[in-house]
PDB file of N, CA, C and O in Angstrom, chain B, residues numbered from 101:
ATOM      1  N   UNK B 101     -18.128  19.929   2.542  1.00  0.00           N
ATOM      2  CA  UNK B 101     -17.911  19.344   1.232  1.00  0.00           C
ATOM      3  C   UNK B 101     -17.160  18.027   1.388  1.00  0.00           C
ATOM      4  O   UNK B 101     -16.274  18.153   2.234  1.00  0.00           O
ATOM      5  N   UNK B 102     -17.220  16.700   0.811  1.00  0.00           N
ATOM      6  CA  UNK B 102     -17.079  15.743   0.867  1.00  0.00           C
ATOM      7  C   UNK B 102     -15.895  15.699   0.102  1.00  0.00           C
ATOM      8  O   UNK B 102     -15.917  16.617  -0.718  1.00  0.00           O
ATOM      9  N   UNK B 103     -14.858  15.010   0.024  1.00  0.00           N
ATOM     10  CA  UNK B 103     -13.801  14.829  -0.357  1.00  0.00           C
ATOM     11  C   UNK B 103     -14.215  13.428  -1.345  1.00  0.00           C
ATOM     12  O   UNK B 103     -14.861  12.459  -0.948  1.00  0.00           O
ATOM     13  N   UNK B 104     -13.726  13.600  -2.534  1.00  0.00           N
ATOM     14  CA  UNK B 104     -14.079  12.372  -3.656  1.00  0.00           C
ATOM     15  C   UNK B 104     -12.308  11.468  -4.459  1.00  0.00           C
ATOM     16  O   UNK B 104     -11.215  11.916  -4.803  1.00  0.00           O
ATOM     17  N   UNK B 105     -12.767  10.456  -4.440  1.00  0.00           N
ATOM     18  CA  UNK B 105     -11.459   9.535  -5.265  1.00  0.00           C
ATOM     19  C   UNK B 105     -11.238  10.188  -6.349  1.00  0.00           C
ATOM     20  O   UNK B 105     -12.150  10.827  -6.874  1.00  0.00           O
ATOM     21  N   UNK B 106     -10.180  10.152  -6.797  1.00  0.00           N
ATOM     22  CA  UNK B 106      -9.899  10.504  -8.168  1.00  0.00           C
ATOM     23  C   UNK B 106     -10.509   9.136  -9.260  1.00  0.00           C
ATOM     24  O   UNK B 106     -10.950   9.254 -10.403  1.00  0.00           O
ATOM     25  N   UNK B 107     -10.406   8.353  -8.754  1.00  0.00           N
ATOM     26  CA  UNK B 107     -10.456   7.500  -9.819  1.00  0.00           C
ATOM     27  C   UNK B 107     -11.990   7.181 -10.163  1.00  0.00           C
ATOM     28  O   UNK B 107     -12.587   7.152 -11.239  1.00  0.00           O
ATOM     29  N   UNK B 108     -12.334   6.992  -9.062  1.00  0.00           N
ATOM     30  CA  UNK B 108     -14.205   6.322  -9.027  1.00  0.00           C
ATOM     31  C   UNK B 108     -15.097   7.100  -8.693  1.00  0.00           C
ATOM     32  O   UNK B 108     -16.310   6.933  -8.823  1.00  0.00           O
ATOM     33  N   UNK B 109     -14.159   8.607  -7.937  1.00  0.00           N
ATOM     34  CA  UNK B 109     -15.585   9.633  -7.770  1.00  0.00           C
ATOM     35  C   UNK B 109     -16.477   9.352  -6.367  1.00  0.00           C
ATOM     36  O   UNK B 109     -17.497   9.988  -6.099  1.00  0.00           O
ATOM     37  N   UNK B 110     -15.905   8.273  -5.506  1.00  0.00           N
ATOM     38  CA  UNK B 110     -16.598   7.902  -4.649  1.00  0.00           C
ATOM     39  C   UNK B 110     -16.200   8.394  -3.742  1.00  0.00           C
ATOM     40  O   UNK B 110     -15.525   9.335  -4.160  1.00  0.00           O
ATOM     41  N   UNK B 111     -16.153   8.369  -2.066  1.00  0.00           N
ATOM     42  CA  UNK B 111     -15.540   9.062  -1.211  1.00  0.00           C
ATOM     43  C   UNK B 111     -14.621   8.769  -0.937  1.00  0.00           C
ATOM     44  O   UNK B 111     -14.511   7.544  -0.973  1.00  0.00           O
ATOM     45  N   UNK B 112     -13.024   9.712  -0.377  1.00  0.00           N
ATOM     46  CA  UNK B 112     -12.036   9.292  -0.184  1.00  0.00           C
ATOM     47  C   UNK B 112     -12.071   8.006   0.892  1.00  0.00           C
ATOM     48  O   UNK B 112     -13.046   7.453   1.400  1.00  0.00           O
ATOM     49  N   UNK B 113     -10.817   7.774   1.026  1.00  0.00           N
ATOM     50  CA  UNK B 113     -10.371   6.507   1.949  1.00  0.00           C
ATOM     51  C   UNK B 113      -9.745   6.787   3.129  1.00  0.00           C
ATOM     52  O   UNK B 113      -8.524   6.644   3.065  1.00  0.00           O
ATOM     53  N   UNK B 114     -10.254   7.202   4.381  1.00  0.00           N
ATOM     54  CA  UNK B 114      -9.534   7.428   5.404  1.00  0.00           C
ATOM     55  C   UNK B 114      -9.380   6.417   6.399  1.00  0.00           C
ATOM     56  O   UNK B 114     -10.238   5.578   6.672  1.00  0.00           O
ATOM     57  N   UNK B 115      -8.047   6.546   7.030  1.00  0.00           N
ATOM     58  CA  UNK B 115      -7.787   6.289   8.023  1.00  0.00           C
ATOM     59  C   UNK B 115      -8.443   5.918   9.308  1.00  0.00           C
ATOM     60  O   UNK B 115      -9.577   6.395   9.281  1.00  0.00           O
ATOM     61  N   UNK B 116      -8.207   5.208  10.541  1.00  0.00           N
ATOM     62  CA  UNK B 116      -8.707   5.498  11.787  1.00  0.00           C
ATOM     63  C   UNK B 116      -9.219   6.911  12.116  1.00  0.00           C
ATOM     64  O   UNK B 116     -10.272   7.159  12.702  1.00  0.00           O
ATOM     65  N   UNK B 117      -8.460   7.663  11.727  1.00  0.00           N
ATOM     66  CA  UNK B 117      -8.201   9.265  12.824  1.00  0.00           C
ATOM     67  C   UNK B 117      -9.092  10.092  11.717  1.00  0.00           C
ATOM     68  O   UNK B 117      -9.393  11.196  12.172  1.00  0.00           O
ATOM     69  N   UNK B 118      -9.617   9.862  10.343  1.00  0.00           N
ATOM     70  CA  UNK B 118     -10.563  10.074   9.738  1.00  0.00           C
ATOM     71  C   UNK B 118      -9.288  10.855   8.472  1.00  0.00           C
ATOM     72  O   UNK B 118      -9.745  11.240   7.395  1.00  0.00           O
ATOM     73  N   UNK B 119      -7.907  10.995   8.726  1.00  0.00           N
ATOM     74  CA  UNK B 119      -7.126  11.399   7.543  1.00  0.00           C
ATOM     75  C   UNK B 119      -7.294  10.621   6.399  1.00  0.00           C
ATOM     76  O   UNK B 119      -7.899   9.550   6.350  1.00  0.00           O
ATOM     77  N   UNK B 120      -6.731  11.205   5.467  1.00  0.00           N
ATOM     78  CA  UNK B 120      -6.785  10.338   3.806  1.00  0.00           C
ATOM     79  C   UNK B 120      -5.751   9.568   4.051  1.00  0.00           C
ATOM     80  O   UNK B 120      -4.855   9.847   4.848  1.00  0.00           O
ATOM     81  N   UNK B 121      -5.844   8.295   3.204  1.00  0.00           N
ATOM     82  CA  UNK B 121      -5.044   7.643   2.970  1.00  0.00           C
ATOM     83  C   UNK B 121      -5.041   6.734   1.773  1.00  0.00           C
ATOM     84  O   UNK B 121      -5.981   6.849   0.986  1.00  0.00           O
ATOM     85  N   UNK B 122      -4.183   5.920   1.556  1.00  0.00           N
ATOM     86  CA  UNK B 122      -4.172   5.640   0.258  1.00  0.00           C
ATOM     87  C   UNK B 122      -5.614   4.116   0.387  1.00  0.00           C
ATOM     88  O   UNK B 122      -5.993   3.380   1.299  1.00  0.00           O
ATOM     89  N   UNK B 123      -5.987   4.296  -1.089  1.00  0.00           N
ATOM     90  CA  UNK B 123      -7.590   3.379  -1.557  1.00  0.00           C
ATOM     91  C   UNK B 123      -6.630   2.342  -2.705  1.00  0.00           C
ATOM     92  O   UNK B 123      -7.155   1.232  -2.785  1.00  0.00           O
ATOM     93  N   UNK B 124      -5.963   2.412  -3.169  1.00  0.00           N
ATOM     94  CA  UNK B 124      -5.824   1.452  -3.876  1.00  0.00           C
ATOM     95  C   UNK B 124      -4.425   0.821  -4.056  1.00  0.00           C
ATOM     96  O   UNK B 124      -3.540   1.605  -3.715  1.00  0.00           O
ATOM     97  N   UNK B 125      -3.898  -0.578  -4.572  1.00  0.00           N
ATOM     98  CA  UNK B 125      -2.354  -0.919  -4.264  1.00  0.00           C
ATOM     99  C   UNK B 125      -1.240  -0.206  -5.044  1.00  0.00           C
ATOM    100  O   UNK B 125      -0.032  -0.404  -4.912  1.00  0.00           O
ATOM    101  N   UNK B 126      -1.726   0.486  -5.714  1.00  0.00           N
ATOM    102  CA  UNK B 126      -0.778   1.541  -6.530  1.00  0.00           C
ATOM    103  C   UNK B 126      -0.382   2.853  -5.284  1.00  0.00           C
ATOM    104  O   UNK B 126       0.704   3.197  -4.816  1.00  0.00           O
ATOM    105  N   UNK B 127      -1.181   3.138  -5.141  1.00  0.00           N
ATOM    106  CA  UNK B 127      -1.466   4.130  -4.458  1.00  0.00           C
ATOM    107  C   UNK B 127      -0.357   3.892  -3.393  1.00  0.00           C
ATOM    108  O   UNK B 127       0.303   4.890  -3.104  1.00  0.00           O
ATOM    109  N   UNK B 128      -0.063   2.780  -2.795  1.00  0.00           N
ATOM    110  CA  UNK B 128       0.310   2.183  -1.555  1.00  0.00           C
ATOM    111  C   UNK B 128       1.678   1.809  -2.283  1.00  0.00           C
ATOM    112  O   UNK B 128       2.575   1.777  -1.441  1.00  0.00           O
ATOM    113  N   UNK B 129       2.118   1.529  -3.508  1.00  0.00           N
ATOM    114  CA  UNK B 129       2.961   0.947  -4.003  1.00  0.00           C
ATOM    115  C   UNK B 129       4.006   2.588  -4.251  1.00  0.00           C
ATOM    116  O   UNK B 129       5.187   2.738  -3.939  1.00  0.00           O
ATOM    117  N   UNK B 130       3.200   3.478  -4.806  1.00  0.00           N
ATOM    118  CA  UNK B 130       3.841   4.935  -4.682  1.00  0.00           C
ATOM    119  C   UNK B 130       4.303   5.151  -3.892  1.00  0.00           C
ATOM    120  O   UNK B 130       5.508   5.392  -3.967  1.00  0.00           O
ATOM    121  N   UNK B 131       3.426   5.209  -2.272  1.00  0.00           N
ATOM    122  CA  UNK B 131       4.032   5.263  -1.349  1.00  0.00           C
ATOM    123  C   UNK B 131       5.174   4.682   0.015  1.00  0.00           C
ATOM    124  O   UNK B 131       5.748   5.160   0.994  1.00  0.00           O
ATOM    125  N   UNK B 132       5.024   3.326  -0.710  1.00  0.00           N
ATOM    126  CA  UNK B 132       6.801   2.598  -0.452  1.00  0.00           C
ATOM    127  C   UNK B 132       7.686   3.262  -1.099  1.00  0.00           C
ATOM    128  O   UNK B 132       8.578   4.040  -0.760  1.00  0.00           O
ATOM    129  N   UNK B 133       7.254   2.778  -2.252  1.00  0.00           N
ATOM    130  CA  UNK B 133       8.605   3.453  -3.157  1.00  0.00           C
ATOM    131  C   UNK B 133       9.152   5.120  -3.302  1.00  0.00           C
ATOM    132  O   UNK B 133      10.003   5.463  -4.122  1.00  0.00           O
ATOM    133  N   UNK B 134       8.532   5.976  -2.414  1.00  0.00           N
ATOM    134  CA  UNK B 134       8.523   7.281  -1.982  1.00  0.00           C
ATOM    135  C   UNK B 134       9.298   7.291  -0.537  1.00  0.00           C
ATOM    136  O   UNK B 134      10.119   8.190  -0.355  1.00  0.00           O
ATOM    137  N   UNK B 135       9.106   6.489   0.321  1.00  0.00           N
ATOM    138  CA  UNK B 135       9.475   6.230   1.664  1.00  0.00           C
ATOM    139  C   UNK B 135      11.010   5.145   1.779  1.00  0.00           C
ATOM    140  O   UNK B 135      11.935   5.428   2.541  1.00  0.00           O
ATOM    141  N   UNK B 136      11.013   3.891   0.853  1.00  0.00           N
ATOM    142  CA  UNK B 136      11.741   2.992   1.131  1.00  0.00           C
ATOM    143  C   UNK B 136      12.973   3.034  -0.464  1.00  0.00           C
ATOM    144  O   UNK B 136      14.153   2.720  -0.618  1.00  0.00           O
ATOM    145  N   UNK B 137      12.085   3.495  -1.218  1.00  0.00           N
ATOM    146  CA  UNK B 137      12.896   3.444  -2.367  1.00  0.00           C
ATOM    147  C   UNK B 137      12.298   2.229  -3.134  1.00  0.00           C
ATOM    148  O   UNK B 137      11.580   1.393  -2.586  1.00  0.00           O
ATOM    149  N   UNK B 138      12.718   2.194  -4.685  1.00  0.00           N
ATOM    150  CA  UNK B 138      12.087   1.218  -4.998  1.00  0.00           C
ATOM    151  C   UNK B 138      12.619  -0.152  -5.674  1.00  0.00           C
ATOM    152  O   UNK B 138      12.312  -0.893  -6.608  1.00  0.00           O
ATOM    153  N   UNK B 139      13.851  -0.031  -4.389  1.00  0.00           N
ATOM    154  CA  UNK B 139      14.465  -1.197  -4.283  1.00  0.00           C
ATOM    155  C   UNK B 139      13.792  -2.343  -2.759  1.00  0.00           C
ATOM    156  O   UNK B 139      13.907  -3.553  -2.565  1.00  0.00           O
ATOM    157  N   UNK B 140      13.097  -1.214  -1.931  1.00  0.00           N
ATOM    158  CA  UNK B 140      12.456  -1.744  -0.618  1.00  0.00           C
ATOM    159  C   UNK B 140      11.563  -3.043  -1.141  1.00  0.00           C
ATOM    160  O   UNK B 140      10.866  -3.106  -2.154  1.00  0.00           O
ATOM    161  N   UNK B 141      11.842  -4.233   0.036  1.00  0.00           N
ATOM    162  CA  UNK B 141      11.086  -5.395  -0.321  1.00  0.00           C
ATOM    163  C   UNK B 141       9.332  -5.113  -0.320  1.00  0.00           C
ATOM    164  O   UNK B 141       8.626  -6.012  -0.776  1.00  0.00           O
ATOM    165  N   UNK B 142       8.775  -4.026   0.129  1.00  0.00           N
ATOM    166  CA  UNK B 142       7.553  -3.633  -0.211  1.00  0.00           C
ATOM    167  C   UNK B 142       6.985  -3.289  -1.260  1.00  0.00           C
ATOM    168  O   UNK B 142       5.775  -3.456  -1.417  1.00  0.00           O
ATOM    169  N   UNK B 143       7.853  -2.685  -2.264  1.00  0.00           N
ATOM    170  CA  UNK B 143       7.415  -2.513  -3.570  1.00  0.00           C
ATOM    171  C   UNK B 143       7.628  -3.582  -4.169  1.00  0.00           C
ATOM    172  O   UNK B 143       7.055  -3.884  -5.215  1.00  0.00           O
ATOM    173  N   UNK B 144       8.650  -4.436  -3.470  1.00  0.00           N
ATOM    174  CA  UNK B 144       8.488  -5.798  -4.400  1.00  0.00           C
ATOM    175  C   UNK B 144       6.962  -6.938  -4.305  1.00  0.00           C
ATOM    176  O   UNK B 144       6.317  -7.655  -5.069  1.00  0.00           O
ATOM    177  N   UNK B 145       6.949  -6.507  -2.796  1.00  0.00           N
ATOM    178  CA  UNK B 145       5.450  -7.861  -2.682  1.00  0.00           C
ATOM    179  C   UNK B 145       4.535  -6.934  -3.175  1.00  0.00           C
ATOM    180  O   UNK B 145       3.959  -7.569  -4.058  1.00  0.00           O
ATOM    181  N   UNK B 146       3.948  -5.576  -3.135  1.00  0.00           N
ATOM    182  CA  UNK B 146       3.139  -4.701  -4.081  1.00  0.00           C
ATOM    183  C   UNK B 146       3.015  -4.966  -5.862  1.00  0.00           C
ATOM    184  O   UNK B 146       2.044  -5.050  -6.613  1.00  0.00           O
ATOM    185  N   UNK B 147       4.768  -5.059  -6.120  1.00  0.00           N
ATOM    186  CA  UNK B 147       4.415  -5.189  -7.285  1.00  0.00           C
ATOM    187  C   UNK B 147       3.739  -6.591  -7.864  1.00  0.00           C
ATOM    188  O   UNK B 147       3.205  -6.656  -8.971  1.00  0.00           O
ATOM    189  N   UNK B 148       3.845  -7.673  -6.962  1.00  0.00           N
ATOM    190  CA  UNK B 148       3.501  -8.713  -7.340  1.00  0.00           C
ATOM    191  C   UNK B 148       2.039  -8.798  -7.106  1.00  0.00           C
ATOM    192  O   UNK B 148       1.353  -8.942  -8.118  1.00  0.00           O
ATOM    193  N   UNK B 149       1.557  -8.748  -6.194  1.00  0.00           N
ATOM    194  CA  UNK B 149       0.489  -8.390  -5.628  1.00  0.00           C
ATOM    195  C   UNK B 149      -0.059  -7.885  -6.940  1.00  0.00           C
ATOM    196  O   UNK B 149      -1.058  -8.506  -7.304  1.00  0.00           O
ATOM    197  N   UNK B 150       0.323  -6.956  -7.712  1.00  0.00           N
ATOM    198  CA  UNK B 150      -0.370  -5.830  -8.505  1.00  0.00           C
ATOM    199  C   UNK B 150      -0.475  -6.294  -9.781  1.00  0.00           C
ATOM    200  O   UNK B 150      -1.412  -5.870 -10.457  1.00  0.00           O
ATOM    201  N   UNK B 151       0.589  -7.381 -10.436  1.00  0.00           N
ATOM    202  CA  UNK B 151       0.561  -8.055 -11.051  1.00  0.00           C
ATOM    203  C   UNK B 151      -0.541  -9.313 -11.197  1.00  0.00           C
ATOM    204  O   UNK B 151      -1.225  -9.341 -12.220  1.00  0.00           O
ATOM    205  N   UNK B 152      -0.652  -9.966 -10.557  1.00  0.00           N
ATOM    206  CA  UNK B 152      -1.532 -10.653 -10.024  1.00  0.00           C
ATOM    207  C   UNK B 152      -3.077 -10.390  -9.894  1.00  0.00           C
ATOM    208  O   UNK B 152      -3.899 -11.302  -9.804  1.00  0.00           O
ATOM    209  N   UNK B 153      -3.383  -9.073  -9.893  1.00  0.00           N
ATOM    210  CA  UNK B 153      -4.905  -8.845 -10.308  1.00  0.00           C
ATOM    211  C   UNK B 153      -5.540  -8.004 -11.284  1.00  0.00           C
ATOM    212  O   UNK B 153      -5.193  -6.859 -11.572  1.00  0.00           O
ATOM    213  N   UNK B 154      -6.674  -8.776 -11.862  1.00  0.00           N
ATOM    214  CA  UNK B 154      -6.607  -8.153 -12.804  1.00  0.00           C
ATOM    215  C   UNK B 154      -6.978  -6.723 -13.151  1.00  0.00           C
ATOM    216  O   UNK B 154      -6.923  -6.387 -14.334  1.00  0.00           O
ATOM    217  N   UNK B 155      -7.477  -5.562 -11.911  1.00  0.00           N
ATOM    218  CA  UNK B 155      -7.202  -4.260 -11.848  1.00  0.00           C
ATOM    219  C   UNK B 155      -6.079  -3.772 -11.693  1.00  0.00           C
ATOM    220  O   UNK B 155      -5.910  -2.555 -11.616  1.00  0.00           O
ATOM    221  N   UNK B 156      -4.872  -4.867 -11.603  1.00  0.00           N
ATOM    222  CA  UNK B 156      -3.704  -3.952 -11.322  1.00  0.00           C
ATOM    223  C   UNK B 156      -3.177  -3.018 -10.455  1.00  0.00           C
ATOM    224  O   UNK B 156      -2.808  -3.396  -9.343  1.00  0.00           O
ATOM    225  N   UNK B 157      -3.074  -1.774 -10.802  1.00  0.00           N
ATOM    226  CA  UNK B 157      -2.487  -0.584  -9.876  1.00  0.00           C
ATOM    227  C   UNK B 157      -3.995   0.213  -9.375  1.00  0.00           C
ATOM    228  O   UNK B 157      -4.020   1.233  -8.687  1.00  0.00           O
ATOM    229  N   UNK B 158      -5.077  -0.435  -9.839  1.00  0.00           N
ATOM    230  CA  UNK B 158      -6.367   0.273  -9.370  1.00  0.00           C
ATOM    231  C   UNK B 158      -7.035  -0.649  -8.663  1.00  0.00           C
ATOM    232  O   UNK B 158      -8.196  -0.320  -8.423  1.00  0.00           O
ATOM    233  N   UNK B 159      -6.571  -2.090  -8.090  1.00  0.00           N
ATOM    234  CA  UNK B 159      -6.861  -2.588  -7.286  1.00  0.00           C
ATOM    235  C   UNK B 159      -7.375  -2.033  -5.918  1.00  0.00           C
ATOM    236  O   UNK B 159      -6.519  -1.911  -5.043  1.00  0.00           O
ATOM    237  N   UNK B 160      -8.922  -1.609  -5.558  1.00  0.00           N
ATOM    238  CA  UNK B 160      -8.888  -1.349  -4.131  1.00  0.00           C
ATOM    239  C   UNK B 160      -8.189  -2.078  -3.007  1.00  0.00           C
ATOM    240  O   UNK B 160      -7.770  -3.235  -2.966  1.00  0.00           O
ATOM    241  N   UNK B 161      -8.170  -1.221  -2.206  1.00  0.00           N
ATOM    242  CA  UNK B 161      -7.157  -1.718  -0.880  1.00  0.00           C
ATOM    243  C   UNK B 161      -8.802  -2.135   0.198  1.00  0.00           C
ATOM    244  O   UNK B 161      -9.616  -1.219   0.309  1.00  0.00           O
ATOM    245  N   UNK B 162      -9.060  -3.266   0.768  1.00  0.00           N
ATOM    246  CA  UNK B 162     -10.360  -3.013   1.572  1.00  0.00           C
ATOM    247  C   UNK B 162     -10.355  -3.423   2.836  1.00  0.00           C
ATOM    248  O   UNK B 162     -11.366  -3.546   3.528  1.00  0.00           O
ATOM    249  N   UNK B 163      -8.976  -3.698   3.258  1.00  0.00           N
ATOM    250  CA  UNK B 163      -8.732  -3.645   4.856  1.00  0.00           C
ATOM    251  C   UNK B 163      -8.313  -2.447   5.274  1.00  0.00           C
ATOM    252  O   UNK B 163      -7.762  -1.698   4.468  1.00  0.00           O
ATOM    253  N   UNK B 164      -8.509  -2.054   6.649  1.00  0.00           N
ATOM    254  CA  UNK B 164      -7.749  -1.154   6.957  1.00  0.00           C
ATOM    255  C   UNK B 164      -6.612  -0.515   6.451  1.00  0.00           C
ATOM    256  O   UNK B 164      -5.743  -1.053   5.764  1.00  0.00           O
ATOM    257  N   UNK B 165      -6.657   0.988   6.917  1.00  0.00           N
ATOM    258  CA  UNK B 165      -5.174   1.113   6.539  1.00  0.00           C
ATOM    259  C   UNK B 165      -4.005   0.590   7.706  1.00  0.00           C
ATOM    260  O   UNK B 165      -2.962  -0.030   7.497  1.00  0.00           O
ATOM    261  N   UNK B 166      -4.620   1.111   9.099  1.00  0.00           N
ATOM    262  CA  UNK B 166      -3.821   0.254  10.025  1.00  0.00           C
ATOM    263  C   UNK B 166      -3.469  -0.879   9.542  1.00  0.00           C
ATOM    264  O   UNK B 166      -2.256  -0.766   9.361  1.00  0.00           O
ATOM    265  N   UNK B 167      -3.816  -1.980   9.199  1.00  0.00           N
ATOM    266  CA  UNK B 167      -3.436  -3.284   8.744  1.00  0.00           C
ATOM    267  C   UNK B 167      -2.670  -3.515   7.428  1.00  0.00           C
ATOM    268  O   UNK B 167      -2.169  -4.571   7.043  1.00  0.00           O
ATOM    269  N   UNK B 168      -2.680  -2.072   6.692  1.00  0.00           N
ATOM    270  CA  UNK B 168      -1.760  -2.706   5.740  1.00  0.00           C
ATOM    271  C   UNK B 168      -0.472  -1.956   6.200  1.00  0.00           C
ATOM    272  O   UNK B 168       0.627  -2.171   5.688  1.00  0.00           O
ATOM    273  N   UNK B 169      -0.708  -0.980   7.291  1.00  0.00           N
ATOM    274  CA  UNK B 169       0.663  -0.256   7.425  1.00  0.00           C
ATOM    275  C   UNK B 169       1.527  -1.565   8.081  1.00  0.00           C
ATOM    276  O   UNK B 169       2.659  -1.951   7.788  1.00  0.00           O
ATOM    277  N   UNK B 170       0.875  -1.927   8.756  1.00  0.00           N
ATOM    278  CA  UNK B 170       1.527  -3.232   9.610  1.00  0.00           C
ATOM    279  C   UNK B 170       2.341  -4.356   8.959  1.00  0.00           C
ATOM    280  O   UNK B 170       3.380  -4.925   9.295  1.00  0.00           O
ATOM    281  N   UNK B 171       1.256  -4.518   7.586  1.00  0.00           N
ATOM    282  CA  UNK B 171       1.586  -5.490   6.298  1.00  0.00           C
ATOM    283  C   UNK B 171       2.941  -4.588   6.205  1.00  0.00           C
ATOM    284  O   UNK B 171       3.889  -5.089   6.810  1.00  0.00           O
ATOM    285  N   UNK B 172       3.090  -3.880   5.835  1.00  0.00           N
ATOM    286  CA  UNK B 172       3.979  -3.706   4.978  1.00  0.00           C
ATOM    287  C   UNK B 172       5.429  -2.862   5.804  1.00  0.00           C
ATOM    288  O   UNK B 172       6.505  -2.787   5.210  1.00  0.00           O
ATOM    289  N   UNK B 173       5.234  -2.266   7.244  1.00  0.00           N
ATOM    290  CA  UNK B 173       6.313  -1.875   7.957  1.00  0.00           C
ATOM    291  C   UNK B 173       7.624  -2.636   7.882  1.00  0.00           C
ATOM    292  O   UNK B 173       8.639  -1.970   8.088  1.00  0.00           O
ATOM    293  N   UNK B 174       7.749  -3.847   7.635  1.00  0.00           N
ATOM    294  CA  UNK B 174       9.191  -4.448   7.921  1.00  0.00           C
ATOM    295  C   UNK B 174       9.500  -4.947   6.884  1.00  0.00           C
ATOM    296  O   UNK B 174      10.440  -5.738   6.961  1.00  0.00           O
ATOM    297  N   UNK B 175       8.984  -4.762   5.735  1.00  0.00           N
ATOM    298  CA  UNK B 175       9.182  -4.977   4.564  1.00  0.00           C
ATOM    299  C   UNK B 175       9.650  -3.773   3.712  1.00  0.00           C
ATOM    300  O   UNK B 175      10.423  -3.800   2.754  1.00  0.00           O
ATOM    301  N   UNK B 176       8.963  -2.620   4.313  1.00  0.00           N
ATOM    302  CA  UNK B 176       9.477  -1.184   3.954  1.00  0.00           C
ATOM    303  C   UNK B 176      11.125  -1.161   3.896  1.00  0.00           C
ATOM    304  O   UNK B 176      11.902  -0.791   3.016  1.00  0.00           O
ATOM    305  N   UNK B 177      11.366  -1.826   5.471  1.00  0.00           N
ATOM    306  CA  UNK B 177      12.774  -1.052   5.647  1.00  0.00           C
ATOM    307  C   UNK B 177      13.719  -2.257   5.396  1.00  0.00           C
ATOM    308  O   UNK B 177      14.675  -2.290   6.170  1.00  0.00           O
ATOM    309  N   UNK B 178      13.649  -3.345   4.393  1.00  0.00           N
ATOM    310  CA  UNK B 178      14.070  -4.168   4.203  1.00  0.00           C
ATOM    311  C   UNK B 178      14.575  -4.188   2.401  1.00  0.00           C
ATOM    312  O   UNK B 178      13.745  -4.157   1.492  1.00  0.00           O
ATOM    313  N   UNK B 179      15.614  -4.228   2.250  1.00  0.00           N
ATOM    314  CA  UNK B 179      16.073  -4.589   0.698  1.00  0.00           C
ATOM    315  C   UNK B 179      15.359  -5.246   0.071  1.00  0.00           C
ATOM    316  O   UNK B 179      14.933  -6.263   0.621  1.00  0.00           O
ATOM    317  N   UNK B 180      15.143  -5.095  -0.635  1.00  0.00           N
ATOM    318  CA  UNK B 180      14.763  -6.113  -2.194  1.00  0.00           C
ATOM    319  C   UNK B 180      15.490  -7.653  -1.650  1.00  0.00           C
ATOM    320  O   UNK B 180      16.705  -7.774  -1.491  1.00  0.00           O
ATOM    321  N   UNK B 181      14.528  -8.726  -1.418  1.00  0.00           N
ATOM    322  CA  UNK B 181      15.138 -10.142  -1.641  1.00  0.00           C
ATOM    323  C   UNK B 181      15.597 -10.077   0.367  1.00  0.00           C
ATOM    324  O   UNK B 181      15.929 -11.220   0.679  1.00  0.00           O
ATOM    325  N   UNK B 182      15.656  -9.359   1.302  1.00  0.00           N
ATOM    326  CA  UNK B 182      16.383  -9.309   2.460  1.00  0.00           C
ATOM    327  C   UNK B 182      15.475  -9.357   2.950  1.00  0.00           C
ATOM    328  O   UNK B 182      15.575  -8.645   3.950  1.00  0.00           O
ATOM    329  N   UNK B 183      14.122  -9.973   2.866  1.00  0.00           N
ATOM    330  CA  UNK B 183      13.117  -9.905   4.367  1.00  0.00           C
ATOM    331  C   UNK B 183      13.612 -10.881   5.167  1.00  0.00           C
ATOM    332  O   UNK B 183      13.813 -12.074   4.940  1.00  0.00           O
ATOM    333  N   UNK B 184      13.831 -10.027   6.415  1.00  0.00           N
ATOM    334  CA  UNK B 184      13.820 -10.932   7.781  1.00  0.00           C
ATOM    335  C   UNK B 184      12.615 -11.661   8.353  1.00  0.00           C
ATOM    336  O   UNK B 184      11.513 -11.153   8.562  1.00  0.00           O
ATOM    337  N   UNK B 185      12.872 -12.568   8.515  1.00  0.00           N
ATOM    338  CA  UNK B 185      12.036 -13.309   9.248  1.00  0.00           C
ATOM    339  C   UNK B 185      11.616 -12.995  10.931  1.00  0.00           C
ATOM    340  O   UNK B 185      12.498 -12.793  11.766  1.00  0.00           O
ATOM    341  N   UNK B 186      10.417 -12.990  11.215  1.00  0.00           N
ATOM    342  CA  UNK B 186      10.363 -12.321  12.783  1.00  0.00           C
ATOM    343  C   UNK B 186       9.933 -13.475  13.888  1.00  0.00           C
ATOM    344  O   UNK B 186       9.588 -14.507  13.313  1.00  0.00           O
ATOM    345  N   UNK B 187       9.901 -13.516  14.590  1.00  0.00           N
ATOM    346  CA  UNK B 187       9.649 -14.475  15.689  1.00  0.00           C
ATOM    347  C   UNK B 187      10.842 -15.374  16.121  1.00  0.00           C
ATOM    348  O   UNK B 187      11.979 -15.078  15.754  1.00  0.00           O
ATOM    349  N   UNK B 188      10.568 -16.643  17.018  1.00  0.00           N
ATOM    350  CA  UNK B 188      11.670 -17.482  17.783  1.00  0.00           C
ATOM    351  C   UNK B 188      12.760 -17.447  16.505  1.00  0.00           C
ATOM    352  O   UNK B 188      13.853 -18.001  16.610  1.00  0.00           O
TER     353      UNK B 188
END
C-alpha cells in the first residue's frame, strides 16, 4: 500500500533511505520549531521564505531533503538574529 500526502493525495515525500519526510515549508517550519524552538534562526528564514510565496505554509519543498537539512542545520542551532557566519 502506497503511502499518500495529506494535503494533495499524491505520494509521500521521502528521503534518500526511502523514510518520510517533510513535502512542504510548513511542514519543515514545524519541524525547526519542534527541534530548535521557535525562537531558532530557522524558523525565522522559513517564516520568511513562507511569507514570500504565494502557497505559503503549503509551499512544496522540491530539493532534496538532504539539502534542505544542510540548508537549515546551522541555522537550527542558532538564535533568532545570531547566524554565524562560516568560512575564513
Amino acid at each position: 500500500m502506497t503511502k499518500t500526502h495529506a494535503l494533495k493525495g499524491s505520494p509521500m515525500r521521502t528521503d534518500e533511505n526511502g523514510d518520510p519526510c517533510p513535502s512542504t515549508l510548513g511542514e519543515y517550519r514545524d519541524l525547526c520549531a519542534a527541534i530548535g524552538g521557535e525562537d531558532c534562526e530557522a524558523v525565522t528564514i522559513l517564516d520568511s521564505r513562507i511569507s514570500q510565496d504565494s502557497d505559503g505554509r503549503n509551499a512544496v519543498v522540491i530539493v532534496p531533503d538532504s539539502q534542505m537539512r544542510f540548508l537549515l542545520l546551522l541555522p537550527l542551532l542558532q538564535p533568532r538574529g545570531r547566524l554565524l557566519a562560516v568560512g575564513p
